[in-house]
N, C-alpha and C positions, 0 to 999 in steps of 0.2 A: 319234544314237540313233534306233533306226527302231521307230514301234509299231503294231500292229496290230489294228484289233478287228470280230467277225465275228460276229453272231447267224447259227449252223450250222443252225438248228432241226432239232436231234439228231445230236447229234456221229458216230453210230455209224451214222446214215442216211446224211450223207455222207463217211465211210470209207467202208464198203460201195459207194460210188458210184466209189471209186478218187481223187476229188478231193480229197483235206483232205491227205494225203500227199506230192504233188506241189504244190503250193500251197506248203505251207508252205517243202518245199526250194527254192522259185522264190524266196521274195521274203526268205529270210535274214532275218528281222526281229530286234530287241533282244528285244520283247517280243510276246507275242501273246494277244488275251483274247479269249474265246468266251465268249458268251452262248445259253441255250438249248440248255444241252448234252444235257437230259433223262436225263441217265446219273451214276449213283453209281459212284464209280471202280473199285469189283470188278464191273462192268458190262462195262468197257474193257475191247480186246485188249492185250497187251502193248505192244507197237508204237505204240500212244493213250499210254497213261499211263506210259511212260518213251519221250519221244520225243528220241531223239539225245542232241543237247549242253545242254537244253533241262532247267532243273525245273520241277517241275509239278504245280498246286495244283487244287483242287477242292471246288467247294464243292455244296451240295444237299440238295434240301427230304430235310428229317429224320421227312415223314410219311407221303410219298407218291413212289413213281418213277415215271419216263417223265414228269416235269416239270419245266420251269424248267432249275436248273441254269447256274455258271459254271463259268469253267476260264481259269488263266491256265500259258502256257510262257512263261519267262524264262531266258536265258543267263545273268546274273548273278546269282547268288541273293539275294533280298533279306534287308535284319538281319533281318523280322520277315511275317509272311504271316495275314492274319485273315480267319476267312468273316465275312461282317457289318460291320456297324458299330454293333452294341449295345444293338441294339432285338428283343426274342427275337418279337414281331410280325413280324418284318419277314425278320430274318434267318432263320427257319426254313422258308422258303422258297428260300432255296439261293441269292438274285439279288445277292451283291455279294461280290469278292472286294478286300482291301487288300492291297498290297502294300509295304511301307518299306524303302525304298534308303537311307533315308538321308537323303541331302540330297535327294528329293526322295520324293512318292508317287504311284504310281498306284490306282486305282479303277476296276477293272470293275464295269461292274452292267448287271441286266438288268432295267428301270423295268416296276413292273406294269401290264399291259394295262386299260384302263378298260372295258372291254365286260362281258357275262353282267349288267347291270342296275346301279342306282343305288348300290345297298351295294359293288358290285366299283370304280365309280367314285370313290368316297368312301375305299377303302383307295388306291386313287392317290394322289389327292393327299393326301392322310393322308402315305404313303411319302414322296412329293418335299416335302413340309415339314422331317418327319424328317434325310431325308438332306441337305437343305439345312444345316441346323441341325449339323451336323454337317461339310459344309465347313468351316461359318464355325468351327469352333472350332480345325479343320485351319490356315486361313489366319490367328486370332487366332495362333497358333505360330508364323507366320512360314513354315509349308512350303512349300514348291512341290509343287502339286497340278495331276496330268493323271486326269481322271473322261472314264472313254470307255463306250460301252455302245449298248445299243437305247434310247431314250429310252419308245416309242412316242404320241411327238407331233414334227408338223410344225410348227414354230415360225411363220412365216410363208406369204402365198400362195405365194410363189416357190417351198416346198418340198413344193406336192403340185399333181398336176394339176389335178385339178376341186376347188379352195379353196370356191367358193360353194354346191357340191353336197353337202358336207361340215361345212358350219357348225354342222351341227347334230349331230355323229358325233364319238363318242371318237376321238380320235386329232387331234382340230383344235378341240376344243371352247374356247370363250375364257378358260374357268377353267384348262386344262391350258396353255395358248398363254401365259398372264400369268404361271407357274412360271417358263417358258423365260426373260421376261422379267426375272424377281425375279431367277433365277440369274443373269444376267447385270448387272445392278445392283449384287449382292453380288461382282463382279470379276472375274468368268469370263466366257472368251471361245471365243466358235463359231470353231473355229478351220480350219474349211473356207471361212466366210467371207472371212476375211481374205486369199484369193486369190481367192473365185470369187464374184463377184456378180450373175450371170445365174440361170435358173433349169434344168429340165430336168436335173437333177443329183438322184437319186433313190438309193434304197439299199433301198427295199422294192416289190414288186408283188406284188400277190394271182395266185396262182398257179390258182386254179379257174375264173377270166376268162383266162389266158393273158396279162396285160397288160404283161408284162415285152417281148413281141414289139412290143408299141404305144409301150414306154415310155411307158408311164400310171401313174406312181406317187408316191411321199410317201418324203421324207430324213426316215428317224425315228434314224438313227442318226449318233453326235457323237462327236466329242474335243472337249474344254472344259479348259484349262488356266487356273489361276490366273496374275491378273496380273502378277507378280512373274518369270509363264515365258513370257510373250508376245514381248519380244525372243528370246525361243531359239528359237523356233518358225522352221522354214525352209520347211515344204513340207505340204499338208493335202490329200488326194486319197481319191478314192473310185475302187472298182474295179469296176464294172457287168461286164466282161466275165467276172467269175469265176463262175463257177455251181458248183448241190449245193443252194443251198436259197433261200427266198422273199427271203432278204435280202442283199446284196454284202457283200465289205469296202468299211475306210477304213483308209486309214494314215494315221499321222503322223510326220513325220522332228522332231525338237528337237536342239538344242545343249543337251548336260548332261556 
């Protein structure tokens, strides 16, 4: 099973770009999740929101457009398709889509940005508490869970270029960096890591610097499966060459 997940930053900026359409028929994926899709689905051209062989879910802030926003295509339909995870704080913001197969789940989300000041930082981690809390009762069940998304933190130095330059900047701050940690403690596993251990393996660059040409950037974006799917896991890659917007994809292949 091959899955897919891509902060578009605005789905309909890169359609328009001619990219998101050819992409998608390139890499045939199982699953595909977008994050930052800033569009409520009578936004969408037709061609977006029935795309192919593909169903296709949608979720999005319920107070405000041209923000946030997920969006998952999947080939196989699943039993059951939730925006949220049941926190009406949280979810009314449009940033997590579940999906239940069944014997296994996924979870897109798109983790709130800690910037705009100290109260935007505090509903962060507020949020990965939450949504933590909310694994664990996922894995007290016994599921098999894969959570992919924009995280927006780079877990360690190896996932941004200038780590020391940043110690002090959302997006690397020690309180966001010790979440990545908990989650991973609570049984979920980075599961890019588990093939690539070097660094320069990036998923975001600030586009008003150009630093995508430098490769100067920060892996804010993850697949995280539950331990119970860590032997399935075959393959965990990122695609820096695909452009349309500030962030790449990542796939992930599993046995399910």
């Amino acid at each position: 099973m091959k899955l897919l997940s891509w902060n578009v930053n605005g789905l309909r900026a890169v359609h328009r770009k001619e990219l998101f359409l050819p992409w998608i028929e390139e890499q045939d994926a199982d699953v595909v999740c977008l994050q930052e899709t800033k569009a409520h689905p009578e936004q969408l051209p037709e061609e977006i929101l029935n795309l192919g062989s593909y169903h296709s879910y949608f979720a999005a802030p319920n107070y405000r457009k041209g923000y946030s926003g997920t969006a998952i295509y999947t080939k196989k339909k699943p039993k059951s398709v939730t925006p949220g995870f049941g926190i009406d704080l949280y979810d009314r913001e449009g940033r997590t889509i579940v999906a239940d197969y069944g014997s296994f789940v996924v979870i897109n989300c798109y983790f709130p940005n800690g910037g705009m000041g100290p109260e935007r930082l505090q509903f962060k981690l507020d949020f990965y508490d939450e949504f933590l809390a909310y694994l664990d009762k996922l894995v007290a069940k016994k599921k098999k869970v894969i959570v992919c998304g924009d995280v927006n933190t780079a877990h360690n130095e190896i996932d941004l270029t200038h780590p020391k330059a940043n110690e002090k900047n959302t997006g690397f701050l020690p309180e966001e960096r010790a979440w990545i940690d908990k989650l991973i403690s609570h049984g979920f596993v980075d599961t890019f890591r588990m093939f690539n251990s070097d660094g320069e393996n990036y998923t975001y660059w600030d586009m008003k610097t150009r630093a995508r040409d430098r490769n100067v950037g920060w892996r804010l974006d993850y697949f995280y499966v539950s331990q119970n799917l860590k032997k399935k896991v075959t393959a965990a890659t990122i695609q820096p060459q695909v452009m349309g917007s500030d962030h790449c994809p990542i796939c992930l292949e599993v046995s399910l």
